[in-house]
C-alpha angles and dihedrals in degrees: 000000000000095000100061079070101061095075104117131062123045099282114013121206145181131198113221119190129188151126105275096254105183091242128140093254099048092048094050094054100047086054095052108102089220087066129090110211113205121184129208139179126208094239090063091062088045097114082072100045134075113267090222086054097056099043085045101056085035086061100046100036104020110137095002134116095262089037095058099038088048112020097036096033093234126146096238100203126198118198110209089224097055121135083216127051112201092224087059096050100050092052098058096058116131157184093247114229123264086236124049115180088216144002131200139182112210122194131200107193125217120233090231149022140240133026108016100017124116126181099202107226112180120173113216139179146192116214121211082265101073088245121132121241117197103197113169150011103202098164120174103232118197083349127148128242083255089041087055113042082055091056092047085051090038095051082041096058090040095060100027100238134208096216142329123248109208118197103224095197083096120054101340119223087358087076087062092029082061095041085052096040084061096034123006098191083053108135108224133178112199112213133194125212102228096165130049111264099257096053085051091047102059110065072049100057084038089068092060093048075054102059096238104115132076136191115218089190146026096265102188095178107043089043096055085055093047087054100041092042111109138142102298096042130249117347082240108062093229123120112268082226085166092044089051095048085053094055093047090060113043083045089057090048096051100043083058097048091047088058100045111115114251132194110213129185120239 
């Protein structure tokens, strides 16, 4: 109804602030090519603000949803037909175990290189328990070939892996010939998509509803991908090259831990 108001002078305008709640209007409005769209945290008005308030509300809603919508000054969307839901998410982060049974690395190569371009790289393990870590995103984001295959050593070392999955969609037996170049002992499992990513999502997702699957980490990226991941892919059209590298590697997890012999009472 504001708007009926701006009716005198030669270019009438209003100032709307607000925290970015993902509703209808606001979107709307951010998406109107008449609207300016200026974005603040609360740490760059932090020279009016008390010190303690700012460390306080960092602490207890840092990296979460509400953190980032209030506190960071994003629009946090949610897609209905999400395989993820962010409540969800937020409520399975954890101090990860000192013992894991195994740990894998799992890549999703770009098809290309450069600006734009991201290889998921996402580090899961399994505990003695038969529980699911996720441990680190650590994506390659505008990296070479070269760029890339270093971060995937580099994340394998870290954690002290067990082996690599590579996804071969992209670039065939490059993808290895780049892991080798940078570490020849390397241990790598090449893996083929034979089915479309949401099909191969959703044992995945079904995991989490599950209750099997733990974050040891706040994970903003791969999250927003999770949440925004649907039928028909990401809102955006671009490849959920995290989200892949995440499902590589709990797949390849669980596939282990399915054929490996067991002794059963009767």
């Amino acid at each position: 109804m504001l708007q009926f108001g701006l009716r005198l002078g030669d270019n009438p305008r209003q100032l709307i602030t607000t925290t970015p709640r993902p509703i209808p209007l606001l979107k709307a409005l951010m998406a109107d090519p008449g609207s300016r769209v200026v974005r603040m945290r609360t740490h760059d008005n932090a020279d009016n603000l008390s010190p303690g308030f700012i460390d306080a509300m960092m602490k207890r809603y840092g990296g979460t949803r509400l953190g980032r919508q209030e506190l960071d000054g994003e629009l946090i969307a949610q897609r209905d037909d999400a395989l993820w839901k962010r409540a969800d998410l937020e409520a399975i982060f954890d101090d990860r175990p000192e013992t894991l049974a195994r740990i894998v690395v799992a890549v999703d190569p770009p098809a290309g290189s450069g600006e734009g371009s991201c290889c998921g790289i996402v580090v899961a393990g399994i505990g003695i328990d038969g529980r699911f870590w996720v441990l680190a995103d650590c994506s390659a984001e505008g990296a070479t070939p070269a760029g890339w295959a270093r971060a995937v050593v580099a994340a394998f070392r870290r954690f002290e892996a067990d082996r690599v999955v590579a996804e071969v969609n992209q670039g065939g037996e490059m993808v290895s010939a780049m892991l080798k170049s940078i570490d020849a002992n390397l241990p790598v499992t090449m893996v083929r998509a034979s089915r479309g990513k949401f099909t191969r999502a959703e044992p995945v997702a079904a995991l989490y509803e599950q209750g099997r699957v733990r974050h040891a980490g706040r994970f903003q990226k791969l999250e927003d991908q999770m949440t925004d991941f649907g039928p028909d892919g990401l809102s955006s059209g671009k490849s959920p090259d995290r989200l892949d590298a995440l499902v590589w590697a709990l797949t390849a997890l669980a596939m282990e831990t399915m054929a490996e012999p067991r002794v059963r009472g009767m």
